[in-house]
C-alpha positions as CSV (number, residue, x, y, z in Angstrom):
1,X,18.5,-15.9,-35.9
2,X,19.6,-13.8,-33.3
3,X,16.9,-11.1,-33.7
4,X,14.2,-14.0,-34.0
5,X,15.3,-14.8,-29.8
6,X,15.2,-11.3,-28.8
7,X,12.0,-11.0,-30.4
8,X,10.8,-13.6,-28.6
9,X,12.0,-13.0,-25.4
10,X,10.5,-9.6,-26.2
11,X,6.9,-11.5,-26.6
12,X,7.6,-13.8,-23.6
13,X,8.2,-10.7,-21.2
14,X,5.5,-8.2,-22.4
15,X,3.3,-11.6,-22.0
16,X,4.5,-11.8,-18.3
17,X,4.0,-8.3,-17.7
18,X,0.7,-7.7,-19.2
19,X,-0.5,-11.0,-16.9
20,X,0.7,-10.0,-14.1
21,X,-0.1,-6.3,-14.0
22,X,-4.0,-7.7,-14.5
23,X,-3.7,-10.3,-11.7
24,X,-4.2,-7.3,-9.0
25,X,-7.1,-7.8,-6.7
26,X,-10.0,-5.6,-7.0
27,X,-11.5,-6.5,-3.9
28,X,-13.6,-4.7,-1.8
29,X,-12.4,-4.2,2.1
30,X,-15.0,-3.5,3.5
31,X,-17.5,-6.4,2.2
32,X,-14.1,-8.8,2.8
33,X,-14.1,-7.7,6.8
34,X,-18.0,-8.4,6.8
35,X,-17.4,-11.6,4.9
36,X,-14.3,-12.8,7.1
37,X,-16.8,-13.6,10.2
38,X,-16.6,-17.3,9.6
39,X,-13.0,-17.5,9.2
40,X,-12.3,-16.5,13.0
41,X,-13.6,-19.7,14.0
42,X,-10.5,-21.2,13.2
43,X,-8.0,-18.9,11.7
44,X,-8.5,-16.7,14.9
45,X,-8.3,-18.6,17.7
46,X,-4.8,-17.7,19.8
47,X,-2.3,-20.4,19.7
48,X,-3.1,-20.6,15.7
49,X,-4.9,-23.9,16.5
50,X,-8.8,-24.6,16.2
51,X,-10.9,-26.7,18.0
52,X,-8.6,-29.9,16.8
53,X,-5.5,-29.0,18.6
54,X,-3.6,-31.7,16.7
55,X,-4.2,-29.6,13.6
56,X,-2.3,-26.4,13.4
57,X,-4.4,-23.7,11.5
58,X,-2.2,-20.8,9.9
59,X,-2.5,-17.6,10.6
60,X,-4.3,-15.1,7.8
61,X,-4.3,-11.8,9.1
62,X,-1.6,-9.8,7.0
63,X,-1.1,-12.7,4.5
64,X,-0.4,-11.4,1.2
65,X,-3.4,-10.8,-1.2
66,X,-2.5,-12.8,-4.4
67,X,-1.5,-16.0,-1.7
68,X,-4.8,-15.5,0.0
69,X,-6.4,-15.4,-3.6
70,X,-4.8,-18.2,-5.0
71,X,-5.0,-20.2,-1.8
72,X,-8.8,-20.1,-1.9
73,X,-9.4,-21.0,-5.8
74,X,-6.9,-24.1,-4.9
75,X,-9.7,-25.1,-1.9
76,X,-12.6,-24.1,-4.6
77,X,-11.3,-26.6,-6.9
78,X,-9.8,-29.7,-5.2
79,X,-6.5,-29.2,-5.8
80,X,-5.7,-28.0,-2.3
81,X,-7.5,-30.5,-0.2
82,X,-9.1,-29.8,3.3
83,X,-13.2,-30.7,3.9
84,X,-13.6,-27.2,5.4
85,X,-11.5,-25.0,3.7
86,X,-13.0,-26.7,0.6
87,X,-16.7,-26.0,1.5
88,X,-15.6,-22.5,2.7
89,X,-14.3,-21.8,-0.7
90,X,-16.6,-23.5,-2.9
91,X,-19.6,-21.1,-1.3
92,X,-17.4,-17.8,-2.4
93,X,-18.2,-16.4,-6.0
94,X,-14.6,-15.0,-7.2
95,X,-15.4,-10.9,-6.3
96,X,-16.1,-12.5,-2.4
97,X,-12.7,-14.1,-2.9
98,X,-11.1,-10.6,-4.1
99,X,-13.0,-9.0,-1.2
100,X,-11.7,-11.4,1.6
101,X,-7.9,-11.1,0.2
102,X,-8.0,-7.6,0.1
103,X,-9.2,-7.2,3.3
104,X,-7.2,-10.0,5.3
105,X,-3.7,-8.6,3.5
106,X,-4.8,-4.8,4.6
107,X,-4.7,-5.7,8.6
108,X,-1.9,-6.2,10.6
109,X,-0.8,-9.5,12.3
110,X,-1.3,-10.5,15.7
């Protein structure tokens, strides 16, 4: 019985390993920094507020890649729910998605 849990737990971890080892962006720096223009309209106004001031907009620059990644397929389907975040992210195929991540988590903060 023993050996039956261990082997499990074997299965369970090589599971987690194998998933997370392949959940790496790929993305493409230099097309993300091309496709980040939009973004500044909001995200990078000083004060880390856009044009509603009520409405505090975070701050993306330096944010860590799988975040970033997972942030935007939440906005691509509904489950994270904000009208422009959620047109943003429903015009991005997944690569433009990689390429913003990879971009955004490569620059420093300001």
């Amino acid at each position: 019985m023993i050996r039956l849990q261990l082997f499990g737990l074997a299965a369970i971890t090589a599971a987690v390993l194998f998933c997370s080892s392949s959940a790496h962006a790929t993305g493409d720096k230099k097309n993300g920094r091309t496709l980040v223009y939009t973004c500044n309209g909001c995200h990078g106004v000083p004060g880390t507020n856009n044009a509603y001031p009520q409405y505090p907009v975070p701050k993306i620059a330096g944010q860590n890649e799988q975040y970033l990644i997972s942030a935007l397929h939440e906005y691509k389907s509904g489950d994270r729910t904000h009208p422009t975040m959620m047109a943003q992210a429903q015009s991005l195929s997944d690569q433009e998605i990689q390429d913003i991540a990879a971009y955004l988590s490569s620059i420093a903060a300001k």
